[in-house]
C-alpha positions in Angstrom: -11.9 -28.7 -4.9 -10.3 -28.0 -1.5 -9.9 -24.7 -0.2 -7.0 -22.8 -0.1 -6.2 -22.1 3.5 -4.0 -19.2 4.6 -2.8 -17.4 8.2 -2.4 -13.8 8.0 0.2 -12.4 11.2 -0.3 -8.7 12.0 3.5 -7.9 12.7 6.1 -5.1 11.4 6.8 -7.2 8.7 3.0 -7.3 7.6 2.6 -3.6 8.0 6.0 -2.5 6.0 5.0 -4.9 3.2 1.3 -3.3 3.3 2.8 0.0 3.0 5.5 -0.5 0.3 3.2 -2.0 -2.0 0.5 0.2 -1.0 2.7 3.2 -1.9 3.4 1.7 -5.7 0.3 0.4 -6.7 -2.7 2.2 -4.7 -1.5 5.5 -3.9 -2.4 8.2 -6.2 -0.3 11.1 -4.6 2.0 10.1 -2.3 4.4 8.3 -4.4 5.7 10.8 -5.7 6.0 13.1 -2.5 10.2 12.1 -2.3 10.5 12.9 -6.3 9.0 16.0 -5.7 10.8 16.6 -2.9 13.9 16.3 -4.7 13.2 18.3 -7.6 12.1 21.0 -5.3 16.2 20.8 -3.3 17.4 20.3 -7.0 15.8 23.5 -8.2 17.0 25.1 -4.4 20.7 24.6 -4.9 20.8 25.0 -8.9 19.4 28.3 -8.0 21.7 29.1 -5.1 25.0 28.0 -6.9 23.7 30.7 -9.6 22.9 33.1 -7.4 26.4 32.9 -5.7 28.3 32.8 -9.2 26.4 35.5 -10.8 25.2 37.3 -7.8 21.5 38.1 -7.4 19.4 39.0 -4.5 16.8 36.0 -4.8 18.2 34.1 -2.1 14.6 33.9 -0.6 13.6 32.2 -3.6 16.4 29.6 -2.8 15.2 29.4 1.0 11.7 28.6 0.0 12.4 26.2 -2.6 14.7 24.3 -0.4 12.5 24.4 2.7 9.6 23.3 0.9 11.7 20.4 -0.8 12.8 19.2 2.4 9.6 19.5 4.1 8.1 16.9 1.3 10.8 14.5 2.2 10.0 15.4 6.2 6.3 15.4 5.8 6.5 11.7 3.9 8.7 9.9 6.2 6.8 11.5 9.1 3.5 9.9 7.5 5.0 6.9 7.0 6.4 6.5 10.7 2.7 7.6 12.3 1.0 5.0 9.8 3.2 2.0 11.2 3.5 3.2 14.4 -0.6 3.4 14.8 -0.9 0.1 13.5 1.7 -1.4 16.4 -0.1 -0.1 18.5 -3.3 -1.4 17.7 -5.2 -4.0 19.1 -4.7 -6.4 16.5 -0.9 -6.4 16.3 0.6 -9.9 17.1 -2.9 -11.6 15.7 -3.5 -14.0 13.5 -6.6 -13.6 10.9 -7.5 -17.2 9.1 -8.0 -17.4 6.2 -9.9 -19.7 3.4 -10.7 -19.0 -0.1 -12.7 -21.0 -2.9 -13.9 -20.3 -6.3 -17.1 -19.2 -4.9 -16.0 -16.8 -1.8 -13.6 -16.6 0.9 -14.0 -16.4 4.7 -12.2 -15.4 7.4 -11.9 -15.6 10.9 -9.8 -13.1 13.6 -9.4 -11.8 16.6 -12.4 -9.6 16.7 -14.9 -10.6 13.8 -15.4 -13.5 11.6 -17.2 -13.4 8.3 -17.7 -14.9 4.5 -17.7 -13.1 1.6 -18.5 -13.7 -2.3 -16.6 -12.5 -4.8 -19.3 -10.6 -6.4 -18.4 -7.8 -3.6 -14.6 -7.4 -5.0 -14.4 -4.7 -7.7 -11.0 -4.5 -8.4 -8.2 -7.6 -7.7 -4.3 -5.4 -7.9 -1.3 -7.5 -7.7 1.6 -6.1 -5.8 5.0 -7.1 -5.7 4.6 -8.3 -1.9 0.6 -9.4 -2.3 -2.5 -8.7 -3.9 -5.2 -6.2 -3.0 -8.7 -6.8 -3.1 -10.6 -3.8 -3.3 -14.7 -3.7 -2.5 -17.2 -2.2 -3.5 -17.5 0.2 -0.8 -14.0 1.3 -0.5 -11.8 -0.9 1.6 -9.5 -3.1 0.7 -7.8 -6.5 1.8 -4.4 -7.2 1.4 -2.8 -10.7 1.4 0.8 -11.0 1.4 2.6 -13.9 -0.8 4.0 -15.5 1.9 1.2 -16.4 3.3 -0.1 -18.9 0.6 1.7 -22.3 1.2 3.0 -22.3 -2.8 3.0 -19.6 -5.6 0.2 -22.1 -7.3 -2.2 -21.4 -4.6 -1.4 -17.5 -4.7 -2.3 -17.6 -7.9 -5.5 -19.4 -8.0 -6.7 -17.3 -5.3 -6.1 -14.7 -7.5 -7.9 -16.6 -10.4 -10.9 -17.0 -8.6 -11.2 -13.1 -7.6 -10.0 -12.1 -11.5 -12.3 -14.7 -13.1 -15.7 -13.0 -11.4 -14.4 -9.8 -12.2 -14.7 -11.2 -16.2 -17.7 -12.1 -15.9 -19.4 -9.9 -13.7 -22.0 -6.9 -15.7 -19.1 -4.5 -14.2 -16.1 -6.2 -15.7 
């Protein structure tokens, strides 16, 4: 069987879609920062609209439960600028990182290393809405976006290949 080529461009678009689907389906914390933002500023005003009706002097209460909501909303967005705009900057942005996979491993070539690998090094294969992660062994992970696969069938074999080891590996 031939192998399933791809080209991987580091641009904006690369990074956003890393992050997106990073956020959903890796993240253990962080996805939920904005929800907890905004129960904190729900909680902030619920409690200052009673406190005005009804009087009360806990306004402090209010102040810090709003300040801390909108610092979780700040302190997310801020993370999220600083993550992409590290990765612009980086050495790597505007490269391309080829790409070819087969049933027994893939290997890929870039701008600074080339290397093959088996798929008895992947632990953990998570489809994203944007891509799929492949997850080592020793903690970091590859992403490859959809639209870098010429057709959904070859997206999905590559996928095959990295699941099918996981079957039958002693871990799996």
């Amino acid at each position: 069987m031939t192998p399933i080529e791809i080209t991987v461009k580091f641009s904006e678009d690369y990074y956003e879609a890393i992050f997106t689907d990073w956020l959903r389906y890796r993240s253990k914390n962080r996805k939920w920062q904005k929800l907890a933002g905004a129960i904190l500023l729900l909680i902030g005003f619920t409690n200052t609209l009673v406190i005005w009706l009804f009087g009360s002097s806990w306004y402090a209460v209010s102040i810090i439960t709003i300040l801390f909501g909108g610092l979780q909303f700040w302190d997310f967005y801020q993370t999220k600028r600083q993550w992409l705009r590290d990765r612009k900057s980086s050495n790597v942005t505007g490269e391309d990182v080829r790409m070819s996979f087969t049933a027994e491993g893939f290997q890929h070539a870039g701008p600074f290393s080339t290397g093959d690998y088996k798929w008895t090094g992947i632990q953990k294969v998570q489809e994203a809405r944007q891509g799929l992660f492949l997850l080592s062994g020793n903690g970091f992970s590859i992403y490859l976006p959809k639209n870098s696969f010429q057709s959904d069938q070859d997206f999905e074999t590559v996928k095959l290949y990295a699941q099918q080891h996981l079957i039958n590996s002693p871990n799996g």
